[in-house]
C-alpha positions in Angstrom: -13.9 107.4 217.3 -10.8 108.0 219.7 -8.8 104.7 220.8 -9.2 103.8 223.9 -6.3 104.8 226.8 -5.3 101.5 229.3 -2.4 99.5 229.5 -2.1 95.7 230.2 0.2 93.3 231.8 0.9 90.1 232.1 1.4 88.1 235.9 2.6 84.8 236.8 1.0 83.6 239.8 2.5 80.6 241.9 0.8 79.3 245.1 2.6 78.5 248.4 0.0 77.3 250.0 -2.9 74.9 249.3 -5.9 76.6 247.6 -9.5 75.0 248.3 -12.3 75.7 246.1 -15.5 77.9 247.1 -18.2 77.3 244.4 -21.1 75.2 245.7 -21.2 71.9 243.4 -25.3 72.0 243.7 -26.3 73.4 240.6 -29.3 74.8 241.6 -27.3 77.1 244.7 -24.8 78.2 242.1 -27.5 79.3 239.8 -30.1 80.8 241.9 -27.2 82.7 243.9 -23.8 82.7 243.0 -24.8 83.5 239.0 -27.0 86.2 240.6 -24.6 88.2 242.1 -23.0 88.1 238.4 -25.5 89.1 235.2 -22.5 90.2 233.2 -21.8 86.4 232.9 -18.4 85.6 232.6 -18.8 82.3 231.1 -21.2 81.1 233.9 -23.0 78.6 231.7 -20.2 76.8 231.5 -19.3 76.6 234.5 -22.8 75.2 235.4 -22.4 72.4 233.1 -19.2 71.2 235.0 -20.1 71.6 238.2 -20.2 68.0 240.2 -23.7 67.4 241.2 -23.2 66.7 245.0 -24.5 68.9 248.0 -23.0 70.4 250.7 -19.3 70.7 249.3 -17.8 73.3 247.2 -15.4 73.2 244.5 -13.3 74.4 241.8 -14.9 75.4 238.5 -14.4 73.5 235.6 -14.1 74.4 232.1 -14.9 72.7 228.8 -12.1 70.4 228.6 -12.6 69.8 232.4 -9.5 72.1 233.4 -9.7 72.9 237.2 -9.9 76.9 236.8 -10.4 80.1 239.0 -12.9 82.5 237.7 -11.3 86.1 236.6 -13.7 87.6 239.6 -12.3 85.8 242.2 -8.9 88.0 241.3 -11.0 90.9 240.8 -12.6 90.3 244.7 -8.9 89.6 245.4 -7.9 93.2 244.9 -10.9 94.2 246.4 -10.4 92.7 249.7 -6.0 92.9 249.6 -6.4 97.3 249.2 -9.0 97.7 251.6 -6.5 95.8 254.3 -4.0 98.0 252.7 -5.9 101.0 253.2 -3.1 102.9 255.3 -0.6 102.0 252.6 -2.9 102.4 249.4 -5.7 105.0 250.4 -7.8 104.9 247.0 -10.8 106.7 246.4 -14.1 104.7 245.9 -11.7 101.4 245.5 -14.5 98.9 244.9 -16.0 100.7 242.5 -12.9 101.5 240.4 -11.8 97.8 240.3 -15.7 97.0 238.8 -15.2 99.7 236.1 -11.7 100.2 234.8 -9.6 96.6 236.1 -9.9 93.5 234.5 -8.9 90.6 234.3 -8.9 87.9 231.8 -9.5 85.2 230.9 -13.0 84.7 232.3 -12.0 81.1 233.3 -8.5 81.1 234.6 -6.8 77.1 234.6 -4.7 76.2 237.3 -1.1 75.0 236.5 1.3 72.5 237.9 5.1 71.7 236.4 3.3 73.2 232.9 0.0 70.9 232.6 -3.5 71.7 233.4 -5.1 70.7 236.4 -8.0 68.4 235.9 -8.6 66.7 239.5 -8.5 68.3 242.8 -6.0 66.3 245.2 -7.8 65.2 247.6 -11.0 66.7 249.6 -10.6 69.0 252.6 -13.2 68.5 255.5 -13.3 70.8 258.1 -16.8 71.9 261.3 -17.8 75.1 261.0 -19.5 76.8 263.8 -22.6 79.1 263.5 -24.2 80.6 266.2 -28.4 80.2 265.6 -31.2 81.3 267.4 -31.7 77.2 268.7 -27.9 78.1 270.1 -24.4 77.0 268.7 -24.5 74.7 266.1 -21.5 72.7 264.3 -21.7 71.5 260.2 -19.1 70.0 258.4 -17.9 71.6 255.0 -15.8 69.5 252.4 -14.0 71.5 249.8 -11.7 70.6 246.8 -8.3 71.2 247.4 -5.5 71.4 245.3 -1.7 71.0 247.2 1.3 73.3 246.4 2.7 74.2 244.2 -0.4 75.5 241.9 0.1 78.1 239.4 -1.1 80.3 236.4 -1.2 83.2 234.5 -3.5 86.2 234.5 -3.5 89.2 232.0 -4.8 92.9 233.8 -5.9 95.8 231.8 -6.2 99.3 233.8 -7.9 102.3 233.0 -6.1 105.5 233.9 -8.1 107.3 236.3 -7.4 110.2 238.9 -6.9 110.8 242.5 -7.8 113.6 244.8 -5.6 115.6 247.1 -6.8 113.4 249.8 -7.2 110.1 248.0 -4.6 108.3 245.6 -5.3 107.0 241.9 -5.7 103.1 240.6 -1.9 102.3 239.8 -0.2 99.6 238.7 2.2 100.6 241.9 -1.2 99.3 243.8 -2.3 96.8 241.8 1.5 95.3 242.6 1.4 96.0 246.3 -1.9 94.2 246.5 -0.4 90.9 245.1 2.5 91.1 247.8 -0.2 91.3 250.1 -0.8 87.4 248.9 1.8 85.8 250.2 -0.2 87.1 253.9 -3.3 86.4 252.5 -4.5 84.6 250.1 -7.7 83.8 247.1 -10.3 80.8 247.8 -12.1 79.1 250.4 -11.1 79.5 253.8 -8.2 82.2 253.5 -8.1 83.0 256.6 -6.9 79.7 257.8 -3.4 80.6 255.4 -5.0 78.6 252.2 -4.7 80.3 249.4 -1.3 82.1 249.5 0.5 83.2 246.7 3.5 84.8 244.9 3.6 86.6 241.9 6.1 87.9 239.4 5.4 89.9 236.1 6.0 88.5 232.5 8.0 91.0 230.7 7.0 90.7 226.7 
């Protein structure tokens, strides 16, 4: 059996903004729809058995030592999101389905960083209306989040697959990948993005 062909490297990501976490705390939402969307797992049962058991707020996930963490498919939705928006620079072929199959990202449960400890406690909770527009008219909730202040860091390892592009469509590169992560310091990973939470720089760790 042939050894398999990808390369890896190593980021270092450092937030500018505050980031606010998006997983609902209820237990039962996360599992009936959040671990859904995700059979492959990636440590999910863990992450259930940290979650805070409170209703209508979201927040950060939580690892066995109680570590405040990101999960490695929020970068992988990331990248799916940042080239889309980048289409015009970045015009890859089928670029949703190539990140699912031949990028990833590790580890599975990602701990946030600050001045080289662990996270373990959000810094306060964001509360913010959101507005929905129902068939009984306009209607306006509030949504609390966890939210952890700048500056916020950590450290991700990608592996790519080579793959091809056509003559009309360009390949998964690293060049990509890269341009996708100066697209965070624009916009950003987490709850409410759009609002500038979230944003990040990045540099790579040469080995």
């Amino acid at each position: 059996m042939g050894k398999l062909n990808y390369q890896s490297r190593v980021y270092h990501i450092r937030g500018i903004t505050p980031i606010l976490g998006g997983l609902p705390a209820s237990r039962d939402i996360y599992t009936q729809y959040i671990a859904s969307k995700n059979p492959q797992g990636d440590g999910d049962q863990e992450i259930i058995d940290h979650l805070r058991e409170e209703k209508g707020i979201t927040v950060f996930a939580r690892d066995s030592r109680e570590n405040i963490c990101l999960l490695s498919r929020h970068i992988r939705g990331f990248f799916k999101e940042a080239l889309s928006a980048l289409k015009a620079q970045c015009d890859i072929g089928r670029v949703k389905n190539k990140i699912d199959t031949l990028l990833f990202v590790e580890p599975a449960l990602i701990p946030l960083m600050r001045n080289g400890r662990t996270i373990t406690d959000e810094d306060s909770m964001l509360e913010r209306p959101l507005r929905a527009d129902t068939l009984m008219g306009p209607r306006i909730a509030l949504q609390s989040s966890e939210i952890i202040e700048d500056p916020w860091e950590f450290d991700m390892e990608i592996s790519l697959f080579p793959n091809n592009g056509t003559s009309r469509k360009e390949s998964l590169s690293w060049e990509a990948i890269e341009t996708a992560l100066d697209y965070g310091a624009f916009h950003g990973i987490g709850q409410w993005r759009n609002a500038d939470y979230g944003k990040f720089i990045w540099k790579k760790v040469e080995e």
